[in-house]
N, C-alpha and C positions, 0 to 999 in steps of 0.2 A: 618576514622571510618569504620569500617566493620559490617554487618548486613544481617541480611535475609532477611531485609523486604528492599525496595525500594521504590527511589520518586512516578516511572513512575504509569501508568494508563495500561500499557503495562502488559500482562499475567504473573506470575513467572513462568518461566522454570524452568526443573528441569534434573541435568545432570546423565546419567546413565552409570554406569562402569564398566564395565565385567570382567569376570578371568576366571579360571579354581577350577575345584572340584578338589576331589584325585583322581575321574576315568578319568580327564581329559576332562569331557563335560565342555563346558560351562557356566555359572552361572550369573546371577547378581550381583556384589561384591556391591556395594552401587548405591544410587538412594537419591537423595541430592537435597532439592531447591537450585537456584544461592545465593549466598551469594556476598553481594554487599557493594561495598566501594562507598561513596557520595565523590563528587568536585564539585568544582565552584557555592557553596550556593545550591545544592540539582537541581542543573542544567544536570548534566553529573551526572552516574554512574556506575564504570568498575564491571565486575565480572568475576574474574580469573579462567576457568572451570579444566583446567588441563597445567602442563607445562614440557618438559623435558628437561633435562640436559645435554645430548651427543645424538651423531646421530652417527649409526642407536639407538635405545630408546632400553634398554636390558628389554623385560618382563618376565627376567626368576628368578623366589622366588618372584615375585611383587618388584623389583630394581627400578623400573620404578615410581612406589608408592611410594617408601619408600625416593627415591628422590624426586619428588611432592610437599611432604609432608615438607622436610627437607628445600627446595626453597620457599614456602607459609610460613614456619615461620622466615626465613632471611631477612625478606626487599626486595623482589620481585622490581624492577623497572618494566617499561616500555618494556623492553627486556630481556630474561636471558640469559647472555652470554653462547653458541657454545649451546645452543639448541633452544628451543622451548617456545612459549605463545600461550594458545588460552584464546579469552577474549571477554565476551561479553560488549556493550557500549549502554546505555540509552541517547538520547539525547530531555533534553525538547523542549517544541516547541518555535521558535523562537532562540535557544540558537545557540552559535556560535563557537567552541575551539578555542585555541589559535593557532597561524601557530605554527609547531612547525615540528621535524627532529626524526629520528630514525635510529640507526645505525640497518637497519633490511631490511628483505624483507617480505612485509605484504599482506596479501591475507583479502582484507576485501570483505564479501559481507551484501547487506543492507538485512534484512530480514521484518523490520514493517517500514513503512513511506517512507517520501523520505530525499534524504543527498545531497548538495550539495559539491562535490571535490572542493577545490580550492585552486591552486596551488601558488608558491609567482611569477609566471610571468603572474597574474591576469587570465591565463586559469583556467574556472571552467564547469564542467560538474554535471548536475542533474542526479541522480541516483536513480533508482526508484526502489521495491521490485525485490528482485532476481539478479539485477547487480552487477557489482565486481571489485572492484579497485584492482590494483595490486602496490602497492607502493616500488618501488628502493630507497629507500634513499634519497625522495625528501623533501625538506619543503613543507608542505601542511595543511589544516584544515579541519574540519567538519562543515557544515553550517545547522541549519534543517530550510526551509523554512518555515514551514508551523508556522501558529501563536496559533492550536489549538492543534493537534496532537503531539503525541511522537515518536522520532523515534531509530528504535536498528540497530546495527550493530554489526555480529562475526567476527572478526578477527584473524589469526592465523600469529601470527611476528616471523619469523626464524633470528635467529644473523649470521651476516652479514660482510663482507669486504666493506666496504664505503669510504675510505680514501681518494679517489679524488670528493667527495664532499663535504664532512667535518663529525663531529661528532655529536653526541643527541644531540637537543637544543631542550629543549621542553618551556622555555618560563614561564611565569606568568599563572596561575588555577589550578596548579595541586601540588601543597603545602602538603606536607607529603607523595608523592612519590618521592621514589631514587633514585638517579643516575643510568643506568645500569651497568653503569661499562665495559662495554665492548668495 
């Protein structure tokens, strides 16, 4: 289910997107609260800011948009194959994700709370405002310690060659997201 509104207690952000006029200055194109998908009983919730579909990203007629756009009404997984995700993630306090895998290479950084990494060879590192996982293709989860607080993390997942660790396995909680396919 997708929505504007969200579980957390956390600020709505709101994401802002630039273009061009006809003389060429630059502009505001939109200015959007996040719009947010709920998981795991209003525990986790993703919100897809922007994605793209080839690299280098063509921003020339807004191509870049008009693919965005065309990828948010296909069934978005977890990854979009040979491009681009950024995605922000609400996590309740105490909640835990599932281990789970991505065929991607993911730039997460925590921005409200703390997240605990933790990997499936029981390595786990606490992660505190402003630090930054860099995720290869590993199985790994989200933990949020804390019992009272919320915590977010942005992530930006580039599709990825994985094939000598294996493929997506994302596991049990996240029920009405797709496959990535890639």
């Amino acid at each position: 289910m997708t929505s504007t509104s969200h579980t957390s207690d956390l600020r709505q952000p709101t994401a802002h997107i630039t273009a061009h006029d006809a003389s060429g200055k630059a502009i505001v194109r939109s200015s959007d609260d996040f719009a947010w998908q709920r998981f795991d009983d209003d525990k986790m919730a993703f919100s897809v800011l922007y994605t793209t579909s080839k690299f280098p990203a063509n921003l020339n007629n807004e191509a870049d948009i008009q693919s965005h756009q065309a990828t948010m009404s296909g069934g978005l997984g977890l990854v979009n194959p040979n491009g681009t995700v950024f995605r922000c993630v609400d996590f309740a306090p105490g909640y835990h994700a599932i281990m789970h895998r991505t065929k991607s290479l993911d730039y997460g950084i925590l921005i409200e709370g703390q997240i605990e990494m933790v990997l499936d060879s029981g390595d786990i590192r606490l992660m505190k405002r402003g630090d930054v996982a860099v995720q290869r293709g590993t199985m790994h989860q989200w933990r949020n310690p804390s019992q009272t607080e919320w915590a977010r993390m942005m992530f930006v997942l580039q599709d990825s060659n994985t094939e000598d660790v294996g493929g997506e396995d994302l596991g049990p909680g996240l029920e009405g997201l797709p496959p990535s396919g890639n």
